[in-house]
C-alpha positions in Angstrom: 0.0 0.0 0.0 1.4 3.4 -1.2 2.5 5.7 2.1 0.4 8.4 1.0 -3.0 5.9 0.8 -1.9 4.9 4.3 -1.7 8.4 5.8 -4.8 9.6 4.2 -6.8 6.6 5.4 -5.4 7.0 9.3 -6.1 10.7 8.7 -10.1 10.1 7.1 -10.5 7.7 10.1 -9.0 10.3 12.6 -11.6 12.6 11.5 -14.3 10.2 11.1 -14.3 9.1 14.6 -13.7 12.6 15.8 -16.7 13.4 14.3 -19.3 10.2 15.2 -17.9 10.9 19.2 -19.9 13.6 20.3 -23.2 11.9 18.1 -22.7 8.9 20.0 -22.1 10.6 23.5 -25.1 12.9 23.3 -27.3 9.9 21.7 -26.5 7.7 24.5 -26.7 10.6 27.2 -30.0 12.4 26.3 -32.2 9.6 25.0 -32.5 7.5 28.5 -32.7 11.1 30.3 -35.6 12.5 28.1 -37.3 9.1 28.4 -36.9 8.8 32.2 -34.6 5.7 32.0 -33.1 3.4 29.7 -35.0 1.8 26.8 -36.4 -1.7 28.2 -36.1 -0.6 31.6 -39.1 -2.1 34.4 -40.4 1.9 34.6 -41.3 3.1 38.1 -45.0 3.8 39.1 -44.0 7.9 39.8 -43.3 7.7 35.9 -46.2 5.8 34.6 -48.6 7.9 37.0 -47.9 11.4 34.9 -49.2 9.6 31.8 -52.1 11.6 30.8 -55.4 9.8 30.4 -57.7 10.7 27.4 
């Protein structure tokens, strides 16, 4: 594999990653904490309570 392939592809990867971090992080922070816990958790009775009945 030339050098320069090599460098550009650690470089694109460098940047790619960089990139998809924060996504990931915020994804993985803010989704369980909007929804009150994590997908699939049992959800506690104060939570389903403030469900509004129509």
């Amino acid at each position: 594999m030339n050098l320069f392939l090599r460098q550009f592809i650690r470089q694109w990867l460098c940047v790619a990653l960089a990139a998809l971090a924060p996504v990931v992080l915020v994804a993985f922070l803010s989704i369980p904490y909007s929804l009150g816990g994590h997908p699939g958790d049992d959800r506690t009775t104060a939570a389903l309570g403030t469900q509004h009945m129509t």
